[in-house]
C-alpha positions as CSV (number, residue, x, y, z in Angstrom):
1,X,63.1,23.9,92.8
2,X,60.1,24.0,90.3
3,X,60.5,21.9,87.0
4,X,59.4,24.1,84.6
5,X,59.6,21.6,81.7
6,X,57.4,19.3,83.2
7,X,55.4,21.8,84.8
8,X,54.9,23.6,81.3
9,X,53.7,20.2,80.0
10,X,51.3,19.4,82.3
11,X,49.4,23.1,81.8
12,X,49.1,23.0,78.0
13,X,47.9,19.5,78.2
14,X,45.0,20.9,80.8
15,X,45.0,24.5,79.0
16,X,44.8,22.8,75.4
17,X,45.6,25.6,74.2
18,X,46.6,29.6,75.6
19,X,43.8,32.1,74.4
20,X,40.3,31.0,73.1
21,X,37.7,33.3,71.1
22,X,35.7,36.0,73.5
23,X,32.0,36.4,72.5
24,X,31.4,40.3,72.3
25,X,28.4,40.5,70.7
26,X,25.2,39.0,72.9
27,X,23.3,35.9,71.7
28,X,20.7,35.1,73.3
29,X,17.7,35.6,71.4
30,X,15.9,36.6,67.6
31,X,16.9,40.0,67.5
32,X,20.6,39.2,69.1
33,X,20.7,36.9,66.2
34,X,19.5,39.4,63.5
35,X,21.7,42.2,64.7
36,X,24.9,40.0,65.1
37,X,24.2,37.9,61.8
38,X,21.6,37.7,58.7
39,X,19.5,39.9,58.1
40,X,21.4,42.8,60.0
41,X,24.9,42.1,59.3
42,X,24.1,43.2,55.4
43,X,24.5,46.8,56.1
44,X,28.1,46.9,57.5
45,X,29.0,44.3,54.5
46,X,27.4,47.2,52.4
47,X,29.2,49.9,54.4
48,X,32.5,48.2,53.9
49,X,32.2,47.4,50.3
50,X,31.9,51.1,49.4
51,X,35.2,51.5,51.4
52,X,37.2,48.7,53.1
53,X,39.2,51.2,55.6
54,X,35.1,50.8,57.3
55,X,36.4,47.6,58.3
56,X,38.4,49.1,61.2
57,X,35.0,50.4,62.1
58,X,32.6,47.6,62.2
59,X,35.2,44.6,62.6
60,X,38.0,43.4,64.6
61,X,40.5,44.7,61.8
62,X,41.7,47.8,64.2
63,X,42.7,45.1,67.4
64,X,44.3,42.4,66.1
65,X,47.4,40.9,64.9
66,X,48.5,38.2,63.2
67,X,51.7,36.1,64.4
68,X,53.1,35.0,62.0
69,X,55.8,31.5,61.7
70,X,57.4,28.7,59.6
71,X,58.7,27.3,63.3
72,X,62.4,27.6,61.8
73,X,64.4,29.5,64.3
74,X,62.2,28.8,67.7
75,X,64.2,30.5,70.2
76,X,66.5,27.9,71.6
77,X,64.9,25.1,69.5
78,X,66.0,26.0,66.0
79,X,64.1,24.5,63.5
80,X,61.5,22.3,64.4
81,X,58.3,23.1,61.8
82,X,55.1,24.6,62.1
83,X,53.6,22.0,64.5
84,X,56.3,22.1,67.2
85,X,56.0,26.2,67.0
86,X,52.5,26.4,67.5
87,X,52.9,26.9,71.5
88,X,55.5,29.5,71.1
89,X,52.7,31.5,69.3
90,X,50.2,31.1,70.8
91,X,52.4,31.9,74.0
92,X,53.0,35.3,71.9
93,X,49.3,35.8,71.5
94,X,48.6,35.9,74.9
95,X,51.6,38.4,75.8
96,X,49.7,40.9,73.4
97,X,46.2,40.3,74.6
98,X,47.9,40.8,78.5
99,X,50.4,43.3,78.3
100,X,48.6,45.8,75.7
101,X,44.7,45.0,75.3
102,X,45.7,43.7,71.3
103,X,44.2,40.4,70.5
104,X,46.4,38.3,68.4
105,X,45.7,34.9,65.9
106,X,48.9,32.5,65.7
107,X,49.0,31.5,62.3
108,X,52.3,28.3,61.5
109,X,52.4,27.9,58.0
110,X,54.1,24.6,56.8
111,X,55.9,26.0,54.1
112,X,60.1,27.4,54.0
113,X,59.8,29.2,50.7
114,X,60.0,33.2,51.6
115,X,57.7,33.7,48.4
116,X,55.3,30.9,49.2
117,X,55.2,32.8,53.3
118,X,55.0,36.6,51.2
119,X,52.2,35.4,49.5
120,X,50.1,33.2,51.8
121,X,50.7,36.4,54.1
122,X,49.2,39.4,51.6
123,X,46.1,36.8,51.2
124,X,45.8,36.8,55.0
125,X,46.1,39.9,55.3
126,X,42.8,41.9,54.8
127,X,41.6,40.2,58.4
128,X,44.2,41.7,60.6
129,X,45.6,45.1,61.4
130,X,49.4,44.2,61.6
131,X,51.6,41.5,61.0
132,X,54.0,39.9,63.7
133,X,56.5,37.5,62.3
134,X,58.1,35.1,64.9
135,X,60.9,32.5,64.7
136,X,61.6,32.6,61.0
137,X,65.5,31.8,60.1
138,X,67.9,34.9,58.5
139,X,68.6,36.0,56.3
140,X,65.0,34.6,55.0
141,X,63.4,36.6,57.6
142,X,64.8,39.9,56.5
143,X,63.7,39.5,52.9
144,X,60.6,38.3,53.9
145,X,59.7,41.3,56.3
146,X,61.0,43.9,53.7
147,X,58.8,42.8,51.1
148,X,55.7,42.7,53.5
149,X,56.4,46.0,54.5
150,X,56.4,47.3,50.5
151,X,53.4,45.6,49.2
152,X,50.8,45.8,52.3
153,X,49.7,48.6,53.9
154,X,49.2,47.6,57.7
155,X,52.4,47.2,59.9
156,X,54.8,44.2,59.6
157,X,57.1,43.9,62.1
158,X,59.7,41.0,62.7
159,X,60.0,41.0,66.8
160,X,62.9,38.9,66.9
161,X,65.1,41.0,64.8
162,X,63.5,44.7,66.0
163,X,62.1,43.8,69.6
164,X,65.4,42.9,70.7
165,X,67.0,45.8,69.1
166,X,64.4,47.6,70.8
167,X,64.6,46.8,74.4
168,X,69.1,47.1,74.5
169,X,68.8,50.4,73.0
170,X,66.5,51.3,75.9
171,X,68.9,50.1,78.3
172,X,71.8,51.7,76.2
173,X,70.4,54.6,77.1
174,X,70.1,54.4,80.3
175,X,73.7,52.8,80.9
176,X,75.3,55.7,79.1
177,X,73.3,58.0,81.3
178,X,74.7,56.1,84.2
179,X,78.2,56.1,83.5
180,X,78.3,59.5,82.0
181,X,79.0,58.1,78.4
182,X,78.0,59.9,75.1
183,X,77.0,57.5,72.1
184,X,79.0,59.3,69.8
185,X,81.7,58.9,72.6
186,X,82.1,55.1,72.7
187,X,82.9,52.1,70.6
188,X,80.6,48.9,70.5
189,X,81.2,45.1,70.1
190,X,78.5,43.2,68.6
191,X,79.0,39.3,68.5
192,X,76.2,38.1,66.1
193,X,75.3,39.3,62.9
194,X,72.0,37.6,61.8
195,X,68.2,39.1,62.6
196,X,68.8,40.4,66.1
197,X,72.4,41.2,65.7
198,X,71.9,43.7,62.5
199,X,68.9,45.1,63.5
200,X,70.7,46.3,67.3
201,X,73.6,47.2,65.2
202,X,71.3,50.0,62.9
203,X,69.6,51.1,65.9
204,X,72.8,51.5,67.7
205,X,74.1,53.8,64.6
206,X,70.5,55.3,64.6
207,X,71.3,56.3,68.4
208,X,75.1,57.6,67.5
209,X,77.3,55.3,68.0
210,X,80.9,56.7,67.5
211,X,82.5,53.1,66.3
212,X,81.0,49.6,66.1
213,X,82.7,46.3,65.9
214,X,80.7,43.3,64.3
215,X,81.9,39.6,64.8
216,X,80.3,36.5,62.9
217,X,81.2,32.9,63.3
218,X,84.1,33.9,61.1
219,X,85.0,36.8,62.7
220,X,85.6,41.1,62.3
221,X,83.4,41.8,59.2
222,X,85.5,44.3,57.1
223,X,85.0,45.6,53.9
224,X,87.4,44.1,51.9
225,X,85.9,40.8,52.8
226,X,82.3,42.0,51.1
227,X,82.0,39.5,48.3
228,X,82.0,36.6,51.6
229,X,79.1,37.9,53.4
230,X,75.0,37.5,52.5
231,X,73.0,40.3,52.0
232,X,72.4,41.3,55.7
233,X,75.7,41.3,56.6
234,X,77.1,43.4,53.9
235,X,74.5,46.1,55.3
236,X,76.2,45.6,58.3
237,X,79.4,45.6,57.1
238,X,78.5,49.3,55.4
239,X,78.0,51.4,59.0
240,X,81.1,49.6,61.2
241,X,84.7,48.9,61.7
242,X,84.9,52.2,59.6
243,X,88.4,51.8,59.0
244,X,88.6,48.0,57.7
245,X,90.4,46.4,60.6
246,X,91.5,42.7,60.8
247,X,90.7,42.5,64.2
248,X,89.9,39.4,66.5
249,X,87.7,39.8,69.2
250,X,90.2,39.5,72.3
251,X,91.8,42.6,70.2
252,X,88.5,44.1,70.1
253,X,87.6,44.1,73.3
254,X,90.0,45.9,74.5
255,X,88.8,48.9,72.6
256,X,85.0,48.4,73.9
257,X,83.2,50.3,76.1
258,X,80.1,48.1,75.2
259,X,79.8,44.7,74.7
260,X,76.3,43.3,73.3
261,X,76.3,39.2,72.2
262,X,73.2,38.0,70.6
263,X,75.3,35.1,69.3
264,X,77.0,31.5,71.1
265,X,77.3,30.9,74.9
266,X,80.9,31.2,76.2
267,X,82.3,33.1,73.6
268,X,84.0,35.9,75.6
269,X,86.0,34.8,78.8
270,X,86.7,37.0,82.3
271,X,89.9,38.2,80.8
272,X,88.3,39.7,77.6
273,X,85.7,41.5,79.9
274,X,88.2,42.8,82.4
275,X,90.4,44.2,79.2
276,X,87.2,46.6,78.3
277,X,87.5,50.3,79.1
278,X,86.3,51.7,82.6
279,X,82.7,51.4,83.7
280,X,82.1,48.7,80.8
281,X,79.0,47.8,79.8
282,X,77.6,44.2,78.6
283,X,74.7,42.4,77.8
284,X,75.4,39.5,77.0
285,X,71.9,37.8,75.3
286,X,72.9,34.5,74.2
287,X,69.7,31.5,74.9
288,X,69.3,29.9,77.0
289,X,73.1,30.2,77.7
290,X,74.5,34.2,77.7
291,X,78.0,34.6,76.2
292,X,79.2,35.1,79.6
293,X,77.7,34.6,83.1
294,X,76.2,37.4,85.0
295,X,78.4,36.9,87.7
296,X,81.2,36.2,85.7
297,X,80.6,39.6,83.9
298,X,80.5,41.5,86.9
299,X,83.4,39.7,88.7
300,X,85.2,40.8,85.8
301,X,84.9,44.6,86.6
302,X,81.7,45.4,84.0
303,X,79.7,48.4,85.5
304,X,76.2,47.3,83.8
305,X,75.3,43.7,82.9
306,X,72.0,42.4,80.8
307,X,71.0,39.3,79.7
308,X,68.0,38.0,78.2
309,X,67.4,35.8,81.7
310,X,64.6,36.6,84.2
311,X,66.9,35.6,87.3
312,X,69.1,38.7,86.6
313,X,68.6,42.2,86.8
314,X,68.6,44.2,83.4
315,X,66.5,41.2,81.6
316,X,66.4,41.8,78.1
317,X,63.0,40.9,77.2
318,X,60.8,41.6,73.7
319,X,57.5,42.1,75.9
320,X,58.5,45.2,77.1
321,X,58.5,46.1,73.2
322,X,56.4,44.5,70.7
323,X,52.4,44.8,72.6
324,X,53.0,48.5,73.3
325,X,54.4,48.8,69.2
326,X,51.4,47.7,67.8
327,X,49.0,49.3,70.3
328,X,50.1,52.5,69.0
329,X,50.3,51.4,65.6
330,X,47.4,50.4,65.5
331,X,45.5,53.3,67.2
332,X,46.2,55.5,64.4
333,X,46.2,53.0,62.3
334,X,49.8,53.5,61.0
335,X,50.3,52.0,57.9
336,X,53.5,50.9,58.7
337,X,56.5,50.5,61.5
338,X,59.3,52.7,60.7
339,X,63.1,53.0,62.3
340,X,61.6,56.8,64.0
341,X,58.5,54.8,65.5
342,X,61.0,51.9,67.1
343,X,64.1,54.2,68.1
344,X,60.7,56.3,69.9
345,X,59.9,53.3,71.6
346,X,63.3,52.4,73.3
347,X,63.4,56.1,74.3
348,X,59.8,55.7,75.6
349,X,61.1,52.7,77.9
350,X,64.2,54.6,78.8
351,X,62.3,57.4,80.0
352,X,60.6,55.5,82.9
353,X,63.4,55.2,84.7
354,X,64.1,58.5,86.5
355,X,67.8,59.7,87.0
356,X,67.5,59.0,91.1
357,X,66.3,55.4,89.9
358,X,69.0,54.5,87.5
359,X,71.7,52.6,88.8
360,X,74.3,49.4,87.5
361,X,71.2,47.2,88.3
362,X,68.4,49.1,87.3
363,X,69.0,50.3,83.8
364,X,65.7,48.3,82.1
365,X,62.2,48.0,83.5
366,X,60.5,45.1,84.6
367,X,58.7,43.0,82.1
368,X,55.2,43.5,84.6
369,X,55.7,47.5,85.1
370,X,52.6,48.4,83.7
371,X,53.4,51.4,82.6
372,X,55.6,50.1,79.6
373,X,53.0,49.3,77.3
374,X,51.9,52.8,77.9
375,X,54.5,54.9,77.0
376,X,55.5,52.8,74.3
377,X,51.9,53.4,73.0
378,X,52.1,56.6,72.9
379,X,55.5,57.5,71.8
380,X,55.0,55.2,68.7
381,X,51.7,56.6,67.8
382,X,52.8,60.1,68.2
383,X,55.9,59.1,65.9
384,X,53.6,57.3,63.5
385,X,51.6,61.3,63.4
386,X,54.2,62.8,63.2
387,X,55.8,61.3,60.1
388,X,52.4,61.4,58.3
389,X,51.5,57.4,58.5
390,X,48.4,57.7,60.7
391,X,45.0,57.5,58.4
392,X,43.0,58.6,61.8
């Protein structure tokens, strides 16, 4: 069986390094040189200084992305600082340049201040057309996205809270299509309540939702428990357990006809699964450990299983959402990401999967089927039209 640890390791120290710089422009002579630089290069400095949107014209500002880290929630690492991050972004980088054509910077910033990160980000960002943040701890990350999105006027996204949220409402979709479930229908357990878990809890109440349970480390969040809870979480608390339940989550359960964990591995046992209603759906996302097993899930009676794994059917994975986003974004030139544009994109990914397709293993495409980025694309930038964000 492959070592991918030391396999990994031996690559980067021969790669040094994922992506590199492409020359576009040819260099090979006098007029090369006066065309790509001095003297030529005056005139679409001149064009741009009457009016900077000419930048998406005559620069790289309309294809590419900056990804964006402090390196203090690296996905099964936790916090381990700009320098240890690095390969995680440029990793990221490379998953936009291959799946949807956008090139992408990694940019670690040794700082943990969110206003020290907002700033150093707005001064950045006349060079890029979007903004990807990546591995940055909650709540910080919420209140540093939020006030990106209000003071620039290019699309800032935060894939680790929104990407996720994307890809399981795509395969929510699907699952309630499969088992003949309507949203409004059904009632949802979400263990988890930080960037991921809040972020799949709105788009599940975007998407109808009929009742939705959220756990923390502490357990139910209720209402009457408000003054306990950090900003994010009283959101939460605002759009579930509608009628203020003290419940724990064996009691839960039992109500569910979904389970989704983006939380603590081991956290729900066979028992809990087997108490859910018929044709139960889970995915449980927890890294690099799931909250249960796939094959415990199943065993236990569940009718669709995810995880975020690659050695499972139904992978939950964020490539199948963030490249496609921002190529649409950014070919209209959307000024910013909206909840419309990414509920559009899990219905884009849904959609691929025809009704004679869909079955309990088969509710989310593969992260290679090439026609992902695609549709995403498209539904996003029709979205992004639609609500009047495109300056095309």
């Amino acid at each position: 069986m492959t070592n991918y640890y030391e396999k990994a390791l031996e690559k980067h120290s021969e790669w040094k390094g994922k992506i590199s710089v492409e020359l576009k422009a040819p260099l090979n002579d006098r007029e090369d040189l006066s065309i790509a630089y001095t003297p030529g290069v005056a005139e679409p400095c001149r064009e741009i200084a009457k009016n900077k949107d000419m930048a998406y014209t005559y620069t790289w500002k309309g294809n590419i992305v900056a990804v964006v880290s402090d390196g203090t929630a690296v996905l099964g690492l936790g916090d381990i600082g700009p320098y240890a991050a690095l390969p995680v972004m440029e990793g990221k980088a490379a998953l936009f340049k291959r799946f949807a054509g956008v090139n992408a910077i990694p940019i670690v910033l040794d700082t943990k201040d969110p206003k020290e990160i907002i700033e150093t980000v707005k001064r950045i960002a006349p060079t890029f057309g979007g903004i990807n943040l990546e591995d940055i701890s909650a709540p910080r990350c919420v209140e540093i996205e939020r006030a990106l999105i209000e003071e620039l006027n290019i699309p800032v996204f935060h894939d680790d809270q929104h990407g996720t949220a994307i890809v399981v409402t795509s395969g929510i979709i699907n699952a309630l299509k499969l088992v003949k479930k309507k949203p409004e229908e059904v009632t949802l357990v979400v263990s988890g309540t930080g960037a991921a878990g809040s972020s799949v809890i709105k788009m599940m109440k975007d998407l109808g939702i009929g009742e939705i349970y959220a756990f923390n480390i502490n357990g139910v969040l209720r209402k009457s428990d408000m003054e306990k809870y950090n900003f994010v979480e009283k959101e939460v608390c605002e759009i579930t357990n509608s009628t203020d339940e003290d419940l724990s989550l064996t009691e839960a359960m039992k109500r569910a006809d979904i389970f989704i964990g983006v939380s603590a591995p081991k956290i729900l046992s066979r028992e809990m699964v087997s108490s859910m209603k018929k044709d139960a759906i889970v995915f449980a996302m927890a890294n690099p450990e799931p909250e249960i097993s796939y094959e415990e899930a199943k065993e236990a009676g569940a009718r669709v299983v995810g995880t975020g794994r690659s050695d499972f059917p139904n992978q939950v994975n964020n490539v199948l959402a963030f490249p496609g986003l921002f190529r649409g974004a950014l070919d209209v030139r959307s000024s910013k990401i909206t909840e419309e544009m990414k509920l559009a994109a899990a219905e884009g990914i849904a959609s691929l999967i025809t009704d004679e397709e869909l079955s309990d293993e088969y509710v989310i495409p593969g992260a290679f089927d090439e026609r992902v980025a695609k549709i995403v694309a498209e539904s996003v930038a029709n979205k992004a039209v639609e609500q009047g964000l495109s300056r095309i």
